[in-house]
C-alpha positions as CSV (number, residue, x, y, z in Angstrom):
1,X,121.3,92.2,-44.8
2,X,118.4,90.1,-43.2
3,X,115.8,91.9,-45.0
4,X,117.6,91.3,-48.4
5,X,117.5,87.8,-48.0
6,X,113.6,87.6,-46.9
7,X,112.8,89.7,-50.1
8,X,114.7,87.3,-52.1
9,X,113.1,84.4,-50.6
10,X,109.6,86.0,-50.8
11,X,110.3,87.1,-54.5
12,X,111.8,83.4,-54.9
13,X,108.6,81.4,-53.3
14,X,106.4,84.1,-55.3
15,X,107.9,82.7,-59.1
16,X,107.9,79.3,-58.2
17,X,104.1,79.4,-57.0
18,X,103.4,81.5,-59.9
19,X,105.2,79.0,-62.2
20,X,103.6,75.7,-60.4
21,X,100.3,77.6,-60.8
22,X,100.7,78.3,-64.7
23,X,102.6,74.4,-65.3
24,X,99.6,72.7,-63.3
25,X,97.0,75.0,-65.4
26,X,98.3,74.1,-68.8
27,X,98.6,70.7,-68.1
28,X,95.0,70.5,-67.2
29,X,94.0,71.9,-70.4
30,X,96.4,69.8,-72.7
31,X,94.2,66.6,-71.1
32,X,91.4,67.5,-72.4
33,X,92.7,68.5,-76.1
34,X,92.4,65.2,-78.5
35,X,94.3,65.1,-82.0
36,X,92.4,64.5,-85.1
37,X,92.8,61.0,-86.0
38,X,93.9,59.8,-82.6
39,X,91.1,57.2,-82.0
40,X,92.2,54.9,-79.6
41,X,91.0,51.0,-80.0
42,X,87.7,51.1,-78.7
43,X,86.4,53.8,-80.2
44,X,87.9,53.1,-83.8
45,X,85.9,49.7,-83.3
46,X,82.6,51.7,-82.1
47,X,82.8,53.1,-85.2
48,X,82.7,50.4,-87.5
49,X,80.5,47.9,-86.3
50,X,77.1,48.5,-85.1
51,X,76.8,46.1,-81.8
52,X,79.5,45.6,-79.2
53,X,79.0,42.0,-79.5
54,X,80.6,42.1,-82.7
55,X,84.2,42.7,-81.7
56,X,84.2,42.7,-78.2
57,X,84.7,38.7,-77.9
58,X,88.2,37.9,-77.3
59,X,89.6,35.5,-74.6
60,X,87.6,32.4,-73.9
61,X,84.3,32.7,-76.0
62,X,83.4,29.4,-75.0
63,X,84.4,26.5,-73.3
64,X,85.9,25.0,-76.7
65,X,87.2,28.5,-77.4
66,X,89.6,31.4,-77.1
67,X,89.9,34.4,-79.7
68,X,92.1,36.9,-79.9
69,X,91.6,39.9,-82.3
70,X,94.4,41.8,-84.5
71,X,93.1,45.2,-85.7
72,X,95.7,46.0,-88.8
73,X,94.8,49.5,-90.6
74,X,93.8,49.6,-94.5
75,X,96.7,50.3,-96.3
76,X,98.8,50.0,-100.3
77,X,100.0,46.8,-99.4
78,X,98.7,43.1,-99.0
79,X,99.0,42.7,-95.4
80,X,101.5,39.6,-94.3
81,X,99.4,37.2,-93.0
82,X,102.7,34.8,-91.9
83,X,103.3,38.4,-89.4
84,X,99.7,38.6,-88.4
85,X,99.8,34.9,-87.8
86,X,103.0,34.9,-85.7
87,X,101.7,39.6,-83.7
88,X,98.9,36.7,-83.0
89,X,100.3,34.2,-81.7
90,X,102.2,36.4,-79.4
91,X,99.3,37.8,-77.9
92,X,97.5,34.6,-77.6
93,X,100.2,33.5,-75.7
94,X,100.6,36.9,-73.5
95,X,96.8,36.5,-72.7
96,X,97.0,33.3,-71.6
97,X,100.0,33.6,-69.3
98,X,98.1,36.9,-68.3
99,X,95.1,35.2,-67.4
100,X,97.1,32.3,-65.4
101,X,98.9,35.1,-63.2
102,X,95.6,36.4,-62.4
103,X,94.7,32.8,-61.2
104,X,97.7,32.9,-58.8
105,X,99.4,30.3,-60.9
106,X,102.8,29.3,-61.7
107,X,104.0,29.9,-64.9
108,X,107.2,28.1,-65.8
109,X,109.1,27.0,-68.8
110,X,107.1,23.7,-69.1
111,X,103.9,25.9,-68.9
112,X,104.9,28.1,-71.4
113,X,105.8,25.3,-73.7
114,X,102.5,23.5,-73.6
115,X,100.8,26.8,-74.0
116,X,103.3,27.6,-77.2
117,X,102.2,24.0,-78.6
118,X,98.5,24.3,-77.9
119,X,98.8,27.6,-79.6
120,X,100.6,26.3,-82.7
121,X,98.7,23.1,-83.0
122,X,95.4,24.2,-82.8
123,X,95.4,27.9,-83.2
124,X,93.9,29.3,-86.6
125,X,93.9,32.6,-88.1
126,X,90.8,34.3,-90.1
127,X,90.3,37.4,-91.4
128,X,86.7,39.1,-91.3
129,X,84.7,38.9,-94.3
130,X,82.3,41.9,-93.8
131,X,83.7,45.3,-95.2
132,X,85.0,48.1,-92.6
133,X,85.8,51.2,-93.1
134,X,89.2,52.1,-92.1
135,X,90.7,48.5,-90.6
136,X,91.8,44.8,-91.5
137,X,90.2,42.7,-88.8
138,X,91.9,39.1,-88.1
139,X,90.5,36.7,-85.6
140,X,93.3,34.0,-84.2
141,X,91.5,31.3,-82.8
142,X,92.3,28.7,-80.6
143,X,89.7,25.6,-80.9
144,X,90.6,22.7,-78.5
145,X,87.6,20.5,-76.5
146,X,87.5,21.9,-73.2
147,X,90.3,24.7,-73.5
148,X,89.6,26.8,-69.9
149,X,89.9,23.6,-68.0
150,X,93.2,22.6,-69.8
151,X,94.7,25.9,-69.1
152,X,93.6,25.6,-65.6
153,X,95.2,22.3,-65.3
154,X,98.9,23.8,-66.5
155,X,100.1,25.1,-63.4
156,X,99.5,24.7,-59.8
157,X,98.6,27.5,-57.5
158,X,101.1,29.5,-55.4
């Protein structure tokens, strides 16, 4: 009876190594397939413009500025620029509380609504003028004198 069970425990251990061995094998291999047309972000940007510089520039540019950039694919239809404007804004404002957290900052309601103001009031959406191939490029801009130190000056450290 004992020797039963060991077999069936051996034969059982045996499979599930076997199995582990051919799962973890496969997976490994899957990694490195890539699907046609699956460029991510970057590389789609790569593509289409020659220097980094060009496209690479979002957050605080300057000490006047902060950019974010919406990347819409070419398509039938005349993009909504009143969606852009608001996928934008949402961003704009994600980045900014992002960039605050990172500070160690406190991010409350009155915090949020100034940045939702200074967003609304001074933000400005543009789309690029040169030709790509594949993608509708927007930049929302935020100009305001002095920006980074007014976002610093929100909230108070934790």
């Amino acid at each position: 009876m004992k020797k039963g069970i060991n077999k069936i425990l051996y034969c059982s251990k045996r499979a599930l190594l076997t199995f582990l061995g051919i799962s973890l094998c496969s997976i490994s291999c899957l990694k490195g397939v890539k699907k046609e047309g699956d460029d991510s972000h970057q590389n789609r940007l790569e593509k289409e413009y020659a220097s980094p510089r060009d496209y690479q520039s979002e957050g605080f540019i300057s000490r006047d500025l902060f950019r974010i950039i919406i990347i819409e694919p070419k398509g039938d239809q005349d993009p909504d620029s009143n969606a852009i404007e608001n996928r934008a804004k949402r961003r704009a404002l994600s980045s900014l509380r992002h960039y605050l957290t990172s500070k160690n900052r406190i991010i409350g309601r009155n915090v949020n609504a100034k940045l939702l103001n200074m967003i609304n009031q001074y933000g400005t959406l543009r789309q690029e003028t040169r030709e790509t191939k594949g993608s509708n490029i927007y930049f929302f801009e935020v100009e305001k004198t002095d920006i980074k130190q007014f976002v610093d000056d929100l909230s108070v450290r934790r």
